[in-house]
C-alpha positions in Angstrom: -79.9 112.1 -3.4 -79.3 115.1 -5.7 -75.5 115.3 -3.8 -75.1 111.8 -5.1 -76.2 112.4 -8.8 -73.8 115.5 -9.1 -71.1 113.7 -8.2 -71.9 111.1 -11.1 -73.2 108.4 -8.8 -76.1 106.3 -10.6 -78.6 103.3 -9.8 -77.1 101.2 -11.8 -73.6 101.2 -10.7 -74.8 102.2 -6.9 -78.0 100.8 -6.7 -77.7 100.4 -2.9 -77.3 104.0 -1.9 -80.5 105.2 -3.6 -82.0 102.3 -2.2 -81.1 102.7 1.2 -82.1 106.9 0.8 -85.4 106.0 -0.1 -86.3 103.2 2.0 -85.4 105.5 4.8 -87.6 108.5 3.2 -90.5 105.8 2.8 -90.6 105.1 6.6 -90.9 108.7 7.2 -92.7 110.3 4.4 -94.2 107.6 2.0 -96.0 110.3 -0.4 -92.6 112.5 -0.4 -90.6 109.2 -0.8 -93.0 107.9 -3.7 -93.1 111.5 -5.8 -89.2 111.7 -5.8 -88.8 108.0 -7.1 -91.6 109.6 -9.9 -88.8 111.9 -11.5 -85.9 109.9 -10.6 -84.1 108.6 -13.3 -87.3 108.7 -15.4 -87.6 106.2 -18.0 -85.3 103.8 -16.9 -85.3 100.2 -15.2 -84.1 101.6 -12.1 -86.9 103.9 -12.1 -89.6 101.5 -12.4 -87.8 99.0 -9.8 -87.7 102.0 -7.0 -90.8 103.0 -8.1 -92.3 99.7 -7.4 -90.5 98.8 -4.5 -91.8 102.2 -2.8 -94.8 102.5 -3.8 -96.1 98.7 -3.3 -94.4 98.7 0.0 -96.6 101.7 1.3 -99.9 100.5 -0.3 -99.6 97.1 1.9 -99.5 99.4 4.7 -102.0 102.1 3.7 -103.6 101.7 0.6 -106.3 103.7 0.3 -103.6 106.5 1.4 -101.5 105.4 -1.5 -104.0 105.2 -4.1 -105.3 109.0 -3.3 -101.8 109.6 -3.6 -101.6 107.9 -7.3 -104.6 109.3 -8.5 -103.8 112.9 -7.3 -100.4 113.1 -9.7 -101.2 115.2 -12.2 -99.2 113.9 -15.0 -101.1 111.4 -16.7 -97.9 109.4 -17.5 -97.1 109.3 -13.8 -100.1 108.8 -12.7 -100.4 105.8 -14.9 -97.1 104.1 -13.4 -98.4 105.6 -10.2 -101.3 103.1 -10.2 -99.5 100.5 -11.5 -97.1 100.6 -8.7 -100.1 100.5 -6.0 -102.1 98.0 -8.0 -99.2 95.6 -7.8 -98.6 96.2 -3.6 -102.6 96.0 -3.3 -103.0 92.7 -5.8 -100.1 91.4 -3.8 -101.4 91.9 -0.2 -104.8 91.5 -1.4 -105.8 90.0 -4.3 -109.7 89.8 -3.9 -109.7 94.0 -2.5 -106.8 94.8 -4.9 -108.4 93.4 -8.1 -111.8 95.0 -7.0 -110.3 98.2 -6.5 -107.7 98.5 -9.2 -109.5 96.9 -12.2 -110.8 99.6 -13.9 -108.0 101.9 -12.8 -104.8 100.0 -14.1 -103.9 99.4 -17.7 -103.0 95.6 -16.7 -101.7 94.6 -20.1 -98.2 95.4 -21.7 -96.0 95.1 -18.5 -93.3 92.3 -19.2 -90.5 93.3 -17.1 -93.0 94.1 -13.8 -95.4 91.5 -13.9 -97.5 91.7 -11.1 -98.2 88.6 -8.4 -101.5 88.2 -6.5 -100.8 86.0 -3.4 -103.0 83.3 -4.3 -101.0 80.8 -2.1 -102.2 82.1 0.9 -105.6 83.7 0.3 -108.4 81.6 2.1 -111.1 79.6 0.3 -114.2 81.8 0.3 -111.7 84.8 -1.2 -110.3 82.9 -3.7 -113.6 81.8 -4.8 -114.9 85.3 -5.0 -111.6 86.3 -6.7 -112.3 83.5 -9.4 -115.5 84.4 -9.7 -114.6 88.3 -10.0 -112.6 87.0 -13.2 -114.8 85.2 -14.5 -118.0 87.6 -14.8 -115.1 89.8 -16.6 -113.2 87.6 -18.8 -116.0 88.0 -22.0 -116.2 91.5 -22.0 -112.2 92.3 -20.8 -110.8 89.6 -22.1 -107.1 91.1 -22.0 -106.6 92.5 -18.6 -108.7 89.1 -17.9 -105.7 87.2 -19.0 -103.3 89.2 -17.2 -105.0 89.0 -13.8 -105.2 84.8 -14.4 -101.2 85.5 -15.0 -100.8 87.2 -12.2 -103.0 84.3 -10.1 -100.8 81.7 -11.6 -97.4 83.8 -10.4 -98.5 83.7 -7.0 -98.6 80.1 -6.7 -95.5 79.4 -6.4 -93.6 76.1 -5.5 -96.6 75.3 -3.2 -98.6 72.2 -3.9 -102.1 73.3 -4.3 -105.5 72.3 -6.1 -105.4 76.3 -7.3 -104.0 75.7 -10.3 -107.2 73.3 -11.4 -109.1 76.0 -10.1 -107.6 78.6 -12.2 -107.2 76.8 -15.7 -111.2 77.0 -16.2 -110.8 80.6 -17.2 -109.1 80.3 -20.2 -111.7 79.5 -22.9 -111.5 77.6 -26.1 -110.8 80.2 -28.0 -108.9 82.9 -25.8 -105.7 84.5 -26.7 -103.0 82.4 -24.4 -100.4 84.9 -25.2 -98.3 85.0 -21.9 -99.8 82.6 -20.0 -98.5 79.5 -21.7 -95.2 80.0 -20.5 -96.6 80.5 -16.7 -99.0 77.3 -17.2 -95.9 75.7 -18.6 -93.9 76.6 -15.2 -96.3 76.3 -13.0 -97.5 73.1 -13.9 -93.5 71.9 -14.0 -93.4 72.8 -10.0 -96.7 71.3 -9.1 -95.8 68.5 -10.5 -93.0 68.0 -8.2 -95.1 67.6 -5.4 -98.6 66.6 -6.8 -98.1 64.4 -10.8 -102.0 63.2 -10.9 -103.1 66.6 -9.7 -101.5 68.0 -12.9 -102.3 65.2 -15.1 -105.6 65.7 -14.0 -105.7 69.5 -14.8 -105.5 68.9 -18.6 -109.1 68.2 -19.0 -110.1 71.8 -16.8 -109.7 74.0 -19.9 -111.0 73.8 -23.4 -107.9 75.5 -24.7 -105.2 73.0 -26.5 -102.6 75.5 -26.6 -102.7 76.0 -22.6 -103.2 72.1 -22.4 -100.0 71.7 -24.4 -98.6 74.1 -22.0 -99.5 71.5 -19.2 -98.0 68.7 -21.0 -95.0 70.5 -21.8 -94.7 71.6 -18.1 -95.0 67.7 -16.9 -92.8 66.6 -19.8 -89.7 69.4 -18.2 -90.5 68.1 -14.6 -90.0 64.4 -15.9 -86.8 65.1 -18.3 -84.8 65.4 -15.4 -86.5 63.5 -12.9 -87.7 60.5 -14.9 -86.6 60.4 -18.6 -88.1 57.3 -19.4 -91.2 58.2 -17.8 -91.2 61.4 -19.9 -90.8 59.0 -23.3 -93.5 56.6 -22.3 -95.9 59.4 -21.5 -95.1 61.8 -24.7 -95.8 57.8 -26.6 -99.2 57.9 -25.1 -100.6 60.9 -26.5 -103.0 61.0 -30.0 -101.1 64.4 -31.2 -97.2 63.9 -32.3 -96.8 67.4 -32.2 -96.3 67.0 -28.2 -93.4 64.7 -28.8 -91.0 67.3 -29.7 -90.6 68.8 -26.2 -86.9 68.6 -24.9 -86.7 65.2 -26.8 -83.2 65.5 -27.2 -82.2 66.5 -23.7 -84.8 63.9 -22.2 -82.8 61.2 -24.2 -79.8 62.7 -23.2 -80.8 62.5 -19.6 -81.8 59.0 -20.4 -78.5 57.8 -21.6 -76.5 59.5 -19.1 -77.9 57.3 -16.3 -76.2 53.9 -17.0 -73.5 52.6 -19.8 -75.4 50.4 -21.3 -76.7 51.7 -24.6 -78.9 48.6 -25.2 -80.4 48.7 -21.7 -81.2 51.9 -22.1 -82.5 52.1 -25.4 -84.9 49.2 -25.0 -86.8 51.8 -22.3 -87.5 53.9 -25.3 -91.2 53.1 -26.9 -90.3 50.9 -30.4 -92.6 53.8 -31.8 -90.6 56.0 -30.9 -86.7 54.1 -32.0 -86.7 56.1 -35.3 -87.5 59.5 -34.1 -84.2 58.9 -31.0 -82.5 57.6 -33.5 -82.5 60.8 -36.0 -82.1 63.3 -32.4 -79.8 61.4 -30.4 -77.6 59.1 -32.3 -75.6 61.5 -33.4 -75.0 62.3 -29.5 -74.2 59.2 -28.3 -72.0 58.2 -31.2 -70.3 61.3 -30.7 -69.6 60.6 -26.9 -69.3 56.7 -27.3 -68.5 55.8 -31.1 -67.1 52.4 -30.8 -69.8 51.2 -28.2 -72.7 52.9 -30.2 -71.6 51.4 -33.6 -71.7 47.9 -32.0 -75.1 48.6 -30.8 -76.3 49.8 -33.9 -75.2 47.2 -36.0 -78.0 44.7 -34.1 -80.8 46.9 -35.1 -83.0 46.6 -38.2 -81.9 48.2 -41.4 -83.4 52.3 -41.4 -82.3 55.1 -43.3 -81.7 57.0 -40.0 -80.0 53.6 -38.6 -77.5 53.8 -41.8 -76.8 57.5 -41.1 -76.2 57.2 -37.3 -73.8 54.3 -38.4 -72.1 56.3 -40.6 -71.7 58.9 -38.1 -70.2 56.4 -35.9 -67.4 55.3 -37.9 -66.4 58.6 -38.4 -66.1 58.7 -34.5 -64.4 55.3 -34.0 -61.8 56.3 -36.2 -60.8 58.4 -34.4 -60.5 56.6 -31.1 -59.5 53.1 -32.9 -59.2 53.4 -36.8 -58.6 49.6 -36.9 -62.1 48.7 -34.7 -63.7 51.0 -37.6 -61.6 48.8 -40.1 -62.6 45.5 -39.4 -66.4 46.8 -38.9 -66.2 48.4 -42.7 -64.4 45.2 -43.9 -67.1 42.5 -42.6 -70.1 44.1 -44.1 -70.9 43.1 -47.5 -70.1 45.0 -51.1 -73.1 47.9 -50.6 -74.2 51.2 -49.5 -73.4 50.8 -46.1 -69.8 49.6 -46.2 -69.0 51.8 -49.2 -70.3 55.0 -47.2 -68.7 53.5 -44.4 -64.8 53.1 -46.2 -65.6 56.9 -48.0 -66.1 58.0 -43.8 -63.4 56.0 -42.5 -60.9 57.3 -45.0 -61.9 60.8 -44.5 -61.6 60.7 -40.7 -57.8 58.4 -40.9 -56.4 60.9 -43.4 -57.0 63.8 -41.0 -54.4 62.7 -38.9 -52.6 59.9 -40.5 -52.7 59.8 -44.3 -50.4 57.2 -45.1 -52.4 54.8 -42.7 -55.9 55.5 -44.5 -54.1 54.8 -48.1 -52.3 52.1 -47.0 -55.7 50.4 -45.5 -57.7 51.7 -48.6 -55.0 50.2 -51.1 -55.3 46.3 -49.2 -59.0 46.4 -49.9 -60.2 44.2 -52.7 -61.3 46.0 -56.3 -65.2 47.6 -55.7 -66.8 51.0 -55.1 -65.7 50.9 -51.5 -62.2 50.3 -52.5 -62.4 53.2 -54.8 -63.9 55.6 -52.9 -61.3 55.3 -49.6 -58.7 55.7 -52.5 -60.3 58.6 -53.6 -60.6 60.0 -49.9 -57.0 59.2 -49.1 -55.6 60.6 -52.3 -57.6 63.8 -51.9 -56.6 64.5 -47.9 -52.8 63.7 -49.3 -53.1 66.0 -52.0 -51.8 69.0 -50.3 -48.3 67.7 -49.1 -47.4 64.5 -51.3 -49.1 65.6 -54.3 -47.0 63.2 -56.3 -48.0 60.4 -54.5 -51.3 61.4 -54.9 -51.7 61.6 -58.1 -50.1 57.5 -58.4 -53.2 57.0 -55.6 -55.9 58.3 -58.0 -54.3 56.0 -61.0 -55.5 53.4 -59.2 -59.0 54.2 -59.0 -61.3 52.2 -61.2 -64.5 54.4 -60.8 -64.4 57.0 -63.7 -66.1 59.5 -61.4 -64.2 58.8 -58.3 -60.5 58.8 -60.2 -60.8 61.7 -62.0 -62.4 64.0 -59.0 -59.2 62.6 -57.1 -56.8 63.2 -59.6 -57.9 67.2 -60.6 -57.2 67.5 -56.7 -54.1 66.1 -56.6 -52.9 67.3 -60.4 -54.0 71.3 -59.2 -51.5 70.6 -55.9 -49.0 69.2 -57.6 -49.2 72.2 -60.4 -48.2 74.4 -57.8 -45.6 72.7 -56.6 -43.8 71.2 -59.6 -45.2 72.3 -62.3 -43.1 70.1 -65.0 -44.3 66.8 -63.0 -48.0 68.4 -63.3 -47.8 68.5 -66.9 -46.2 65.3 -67.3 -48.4 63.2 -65.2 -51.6 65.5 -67.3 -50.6 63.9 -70.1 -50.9 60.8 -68.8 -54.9 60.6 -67.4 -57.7 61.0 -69.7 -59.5 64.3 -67.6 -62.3 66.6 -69.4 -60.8 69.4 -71.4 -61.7 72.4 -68.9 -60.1 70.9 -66.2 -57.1 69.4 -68.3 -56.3 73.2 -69.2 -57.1 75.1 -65.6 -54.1 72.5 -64.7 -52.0 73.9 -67.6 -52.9 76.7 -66.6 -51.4 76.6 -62.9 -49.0 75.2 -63.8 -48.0 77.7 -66.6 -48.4 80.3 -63.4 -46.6 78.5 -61.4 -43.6 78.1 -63.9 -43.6 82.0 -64.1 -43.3 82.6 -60.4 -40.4 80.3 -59.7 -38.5 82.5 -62.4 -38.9 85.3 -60.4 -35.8 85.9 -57.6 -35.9 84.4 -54.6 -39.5 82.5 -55.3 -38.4 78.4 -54.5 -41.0 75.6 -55.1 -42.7 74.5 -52.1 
């Protein structure tokens, strides 16, 4: 070991070497094995890993051996990790004798990157009675190394299917500190469910707590998002507090909608309580994913606020794909919100990539506020390279507010490019007086740095 360390070996980039040294010292010398791993590399990961993995390992063979050992290290640091390390082999063998022995020995609490795992899988009946009933008689008076022993009962469960865990939950009282444990009750309950959904259902009502039986539901909700989305809907629908119906909404809907192509079929599995809340989480999804088929379906559902939004979300998407689908959608609804915030989005998404097309199709429409605002869109995205021609655009605006935000745009461009046709088309418009002189200004600029040698307008 020490020629390895002088020639600038470490665990971390040769982790197998020191491992293989000490598991070989271990089957020899366990106590000679289990001091070395004490000063090796102190303070660091690898330290606690070798330190567990020697020290657990021996005290499932010999643990009364091992624990004289731990308690016989004279530095009270050490001997702390010492303990740890053969309270986590002994709660692992076992749990009932390891639990007895260790519990007023081990600091339990404050361990998250070793947390320790009683074998509650395989102990028998009677000792996992009498290891529940250990816990219990301690959880009042202890109620912190109580919690991490019912952490460590609920890591040894694993994936297998067992009536354990509605054993276990009746140790956490109304009012205890859940800390930790949620997340394990969470995972847990997600695997049990796999194998055993009423047995999990059922465990809600074994514990008083409402944070661990959100834990629960959270844990059958992330079994279900995957497995059974619609499932996961109806049963997040059925409960009295809507605080539960957050959980992985947007990837259970997600999950939902990736199983068939037919966005009406698949939203009519979604509780009608529930339309408005998938609409302002998922919409956006799906019409990002499929625009032209999601603004079709959306146009048969009743008039909502997040209805109107997804829709407009939509036409920004189907633009893209098909401006002219999102044309002829804009140009049947009727003069209003919806089809004047759908021409401003349809507009704004053609001009990204064809600006002539948007003006074109926002000149043909009739005189309104949808009509203006397109214009105002189209003249504003053309701004930068045909700042002439946008300029003529924003004459044609009727809307006060609309024309002249187009036309400072398009007048500030064009004052940078030629600055003469700036100031003639200026005196022109009607524009408030602040903006009227920044373009006079810019212009005035721009005049000044064309007279410089070897400056050309762009």
């Amino acid at each position: 070991m020490d020629f390895l360390q002088q020639r600038g070996f470490i665990h971390g980039d040769n982790g197998y070497h020191f491992d293989h040294l000490f598991s070989r010292l271990a089957n020899q010398n366990p106590a000679r094995a289990a001091s070395l791993v004490l000063d090796f590399q102190k303070g660091t990961y690898a330290n606690q890993k070798l330190l567990r993995k020697v020290v657990s390992s021996w005290t499932k063979d010999d643990p009364s051996a091992a624990l004289q050992w731990a308690e016989e290290t004279e530095n009270v640091a050490d001997r702390d990790r010492a303990l740890l390390a053969v309270a986590a082999g002994w709660l692992e063998a076992n749990p009932l004798e390891g639990i007895r022995q260790m519990w007023d020995r081990v600091d339990f609490v404050g361990q998250p990157n070793h947390p320790i795992a009683m074998n509650t899988a395989k102990m028998s009946n009677s000792d996992f009675a009498e290891l529940i009933a250990f816990v219990d008689d301690r959880r009042t008076d202890n109620p912190a190394p109580a919690a991490q022993a019912i952490e460590a009962m609920l890591n040894g469960l694993g994936d297998t299917p067992s009536d354990r865990l509605a054993q276990i939950l009746p140790l956490i009282g109304e009012n205890d500190d859940t800390g930790k444990l949620l997340d394990r009750i969470s995972a847990t309950s997600m695997k049990m469910a796999a194998n055993d959904e009423a047995m999990v259902m059922d465990a809600m009502g074994l514990t008083p707590n409402s944070l661990a039986q959100e834990a629960i539901i959270q844990g059958l909700v992330n079994h279900w998002a995957t497995s059974d989305p619609a499932r996961a809907l109806e049963f997040l629908n059925e409960l009295d507090r809507p605080m539960e119906r957050v959980y992985r909404f947007d990837s259970i809907l997600e999950n939902l909608f990736s199983e068939t192509n037919d966005i009406a079929a698949t939203f009519a599995q979604i509780p009608v309580t529930m339309h408005e809340q998938a609409l302002e989480s998922f919409a956006w999804n799906l019409t990002d994913d499929r625009p032209t088929e999601a603004l079709s379906f959306l146009d048969t559902l009743p008039e909502s606020p997040n209805r109107d939004q997804a829709i407009q979300h939509a036409i920004g998407y189907t633009t893209r794909e098909n401006p002219q689908t999102a044309a002829a959608w804009v140009e049947a609804e009727p003069e209003g919100k919806l089809r004047q915030y759908g021409a401003l989005n349809l507009a704004n998404a053609w001009a990204r990539f064809d600006s002539e097309g948007a003006a074109a199709w926002a000149e043909s429409l009739p005189s309104g506020r949808s009509r203006d605002w397109a214009l105002r869109e189209a003249a504003t995205a053309m701004a930068l390279e045909q700042p002439g021609r946008a300029v003529e655009m924003a004459k044609k605006i009727v809307d006060e507010s609309a024309r002249s935000e187009a036309m400072i745009t398009a007048l500030q461009a064009l004052a940078r490019r030629d600055p003469n046709a700036a100031l003639g088309a200026l005196s022109g418009v009607d524009l408030h007086e602040q903006n009227a002189s920044q373009i006079r200004t810019d212009a005035e600029t721009t005049r000044v740095l064309l007279a410089e040698p070897g400056i050309q307008s762009r």
